[in-house]
C-alpha positions in Angstrom: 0.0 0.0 0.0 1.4 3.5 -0.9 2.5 5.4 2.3 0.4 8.2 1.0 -2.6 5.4 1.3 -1.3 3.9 5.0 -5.1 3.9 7.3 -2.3 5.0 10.7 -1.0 8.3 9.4 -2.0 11.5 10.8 -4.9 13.8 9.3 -3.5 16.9 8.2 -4.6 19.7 9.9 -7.4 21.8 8.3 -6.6 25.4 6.4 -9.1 27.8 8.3 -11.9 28.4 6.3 -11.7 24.7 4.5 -15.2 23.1 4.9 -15.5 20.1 7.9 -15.3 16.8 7.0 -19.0 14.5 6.3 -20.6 12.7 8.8 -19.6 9.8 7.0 -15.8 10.5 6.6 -15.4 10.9 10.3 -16.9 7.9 11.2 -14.9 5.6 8.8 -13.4 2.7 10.6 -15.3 3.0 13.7 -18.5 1.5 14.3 -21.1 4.0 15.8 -21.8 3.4 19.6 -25.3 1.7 18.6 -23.5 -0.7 16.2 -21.1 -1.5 19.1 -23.6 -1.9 20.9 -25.7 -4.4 18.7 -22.4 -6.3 17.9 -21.5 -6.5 22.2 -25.2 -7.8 22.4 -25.4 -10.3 20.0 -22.0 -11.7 20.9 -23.4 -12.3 24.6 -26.3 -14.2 22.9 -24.0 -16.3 20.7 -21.7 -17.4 23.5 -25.0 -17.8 25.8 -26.6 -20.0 23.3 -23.0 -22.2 23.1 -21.5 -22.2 26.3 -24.2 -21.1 29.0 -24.6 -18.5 31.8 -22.1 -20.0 34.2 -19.4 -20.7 31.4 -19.6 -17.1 30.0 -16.6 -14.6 30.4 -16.9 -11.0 29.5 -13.0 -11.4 27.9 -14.9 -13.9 25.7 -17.8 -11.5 24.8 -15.2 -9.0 24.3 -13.2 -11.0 21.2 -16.1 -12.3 19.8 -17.2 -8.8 19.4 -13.7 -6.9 19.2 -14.9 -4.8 21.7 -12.4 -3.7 24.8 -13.4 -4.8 28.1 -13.7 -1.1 29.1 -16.1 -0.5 26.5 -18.7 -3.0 27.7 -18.1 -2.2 31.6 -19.0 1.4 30.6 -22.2 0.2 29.8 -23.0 -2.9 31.5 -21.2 -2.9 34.7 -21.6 -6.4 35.7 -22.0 -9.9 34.0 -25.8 -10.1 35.3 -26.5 -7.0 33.7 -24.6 -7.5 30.2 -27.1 -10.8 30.1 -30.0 -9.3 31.0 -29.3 -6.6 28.2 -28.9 -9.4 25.6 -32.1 -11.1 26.3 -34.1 -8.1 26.3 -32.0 -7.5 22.9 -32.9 -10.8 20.9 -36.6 -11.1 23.1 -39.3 -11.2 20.6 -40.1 -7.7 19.2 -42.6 -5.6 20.7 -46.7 -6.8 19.2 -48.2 -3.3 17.9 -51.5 -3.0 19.6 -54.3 -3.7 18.0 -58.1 -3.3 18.6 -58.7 -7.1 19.9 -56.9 -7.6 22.8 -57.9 -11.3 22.8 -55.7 -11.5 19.5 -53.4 -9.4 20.7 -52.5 -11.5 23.8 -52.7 -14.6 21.2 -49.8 -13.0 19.4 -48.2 -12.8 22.4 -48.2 -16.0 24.2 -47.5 -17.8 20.6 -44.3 -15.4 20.3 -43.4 -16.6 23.9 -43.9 -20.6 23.4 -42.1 -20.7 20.0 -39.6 -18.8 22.0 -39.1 -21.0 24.7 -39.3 -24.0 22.9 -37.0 -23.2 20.4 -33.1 -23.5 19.6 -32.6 -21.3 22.7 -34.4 -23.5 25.5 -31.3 -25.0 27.0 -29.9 -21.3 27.4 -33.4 -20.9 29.0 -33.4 -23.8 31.3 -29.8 -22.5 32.4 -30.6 -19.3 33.1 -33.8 -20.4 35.1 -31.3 -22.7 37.2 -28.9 -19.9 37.9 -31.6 -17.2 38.9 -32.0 -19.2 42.6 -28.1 -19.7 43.0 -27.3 -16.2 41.6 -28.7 -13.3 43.1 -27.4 -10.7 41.4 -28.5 -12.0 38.3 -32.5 -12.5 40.4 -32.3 -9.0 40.8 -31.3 -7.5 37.6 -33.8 -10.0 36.0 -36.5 -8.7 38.1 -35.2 -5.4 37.7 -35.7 -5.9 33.8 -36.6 -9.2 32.2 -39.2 -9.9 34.3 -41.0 -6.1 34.4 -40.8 -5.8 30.3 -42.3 -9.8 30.2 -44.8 -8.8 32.7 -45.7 -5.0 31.1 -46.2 -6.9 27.9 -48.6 -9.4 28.8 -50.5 -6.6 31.6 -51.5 -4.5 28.5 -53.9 -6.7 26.8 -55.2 -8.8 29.7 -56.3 -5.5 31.5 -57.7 -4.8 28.8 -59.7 -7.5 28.5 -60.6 -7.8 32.7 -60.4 -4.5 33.7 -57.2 -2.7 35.6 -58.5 -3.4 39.0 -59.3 -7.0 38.8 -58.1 -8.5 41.8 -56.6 -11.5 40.4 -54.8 -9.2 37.6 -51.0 -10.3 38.9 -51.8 -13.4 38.8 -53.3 -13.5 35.7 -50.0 -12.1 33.8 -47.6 -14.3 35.8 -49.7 -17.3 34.8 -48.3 -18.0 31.7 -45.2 -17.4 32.1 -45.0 -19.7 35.4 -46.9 -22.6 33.6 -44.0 -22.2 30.6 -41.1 -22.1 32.8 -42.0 -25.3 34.5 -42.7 -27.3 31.4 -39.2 -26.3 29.7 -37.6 -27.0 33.1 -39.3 -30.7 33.0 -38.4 -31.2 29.7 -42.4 -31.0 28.3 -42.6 -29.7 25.1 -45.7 -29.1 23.6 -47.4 -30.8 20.9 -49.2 -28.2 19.2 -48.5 -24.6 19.9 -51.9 -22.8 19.0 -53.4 -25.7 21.2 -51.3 -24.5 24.1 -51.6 -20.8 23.5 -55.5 -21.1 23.1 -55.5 -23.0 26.6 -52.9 -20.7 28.5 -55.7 -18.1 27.0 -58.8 -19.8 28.7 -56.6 -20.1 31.7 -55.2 -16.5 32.4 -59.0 -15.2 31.6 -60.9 -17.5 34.0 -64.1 -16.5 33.9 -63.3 -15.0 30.5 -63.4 -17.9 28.1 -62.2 -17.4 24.8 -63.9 -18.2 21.7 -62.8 -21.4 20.4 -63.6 -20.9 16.6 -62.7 -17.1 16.8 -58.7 -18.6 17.8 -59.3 -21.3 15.0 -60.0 -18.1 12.5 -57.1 -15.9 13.7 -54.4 -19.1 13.8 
């Protein structure tokens, strides 16, 4: 490569008056903090997804993402909270409300149960293991995980019951509990609109859903 061509020699200085450089030109060979971001994210996922919670190192995240360790500290201070950020990251993206709340809460739970039950369940099952024995990583998942799960699932079921059901906790945290147990026990489901239209009849009680509507939408 000509010397005149090297990528380490110094920028000249700019003549007064000489117009800035673009947007585009300044950021040349280094990723915008969102890209970093996305790249530091997705590399926790990866290594989660091969090598589990407990095998994970940051210095590993770090490589696979040719980030420095400084850079990720400076935005996730702990392992627990690096994690947290990349399952929020690759969770399911947000339903756009719609006028049904019985479909939207459909969507929902399907999004959830292919979720669970796909490649990423034994990176599920490990984390669930590792939330009783870690409790750093309890707290930032209740901190985050759990509230965005739960403030997902709130919207369309109080919709549906009313904010100030009484049961309306333990509505949204049915699903979720009933899905945890059956990945931790190894029971997958046979038909996935079967099991979202029952977790349905079950979080709404007295609520029933309409069979043949849930045929129509599926």
């Amino acid at each position: 490569m000509p010397a005149s061509e090297s990528p380490n020699r110094a920028e000249p200085t700019r003549p007064p008056g000489a117009a800035a450089a673009s947007p585009v030109a300044r950021r040349r060979g280094r990723p915008r903090a969102a890209d970093r971001d996305t790249a530091i994210l997705d590399a926790t996922q990866q290594l989660l997804d091969e090598l589990g919670y407990d095998r994970l190192r940051i210095q590993d995240v770090a490589d696979r993402a040719h980030a420095g360790l400084a850079t990720i500290y400076r935005r996730w201070p702990t392992k627990q909270a690096l994690v947290i950020a990349a399952m929020l990251h690759t969770a399911p993206a947000i339903v756009p409300e719609t006028d049904d709340p019985r479909a939207d809460l459909r969507t929902l739970l399907r999004h959830a149960v292919a979720n669970i039950w796909g490649p990423r369940s034994q990176f599920l099952v490990g984390i669930l293991a590792s939330l009783r024995t870690d409790p750093e990583l309890a707290d930032a998942f209740r901190a985050s995980g759990l509230k965005e799960s739960r403030a997902r699932l709130r919207g369309p079921i109080a919709r549906i019951v009313g904010d100030h059901d009484p049961a309306l906790d333990l509505r949204v945290d049915l699903a979720p509990a009933i899905l945890s147990f059956r990945v931790l026990v190894g029971d997958d489901p046979a038909d996935l609109d079967d099991t979202v239209r029952q977790l349905v009849t079950l979080i709404l009680g007295e609520h029933p859903t309409d069979r043949s509507s849930d045929s129509d939408a599926s």
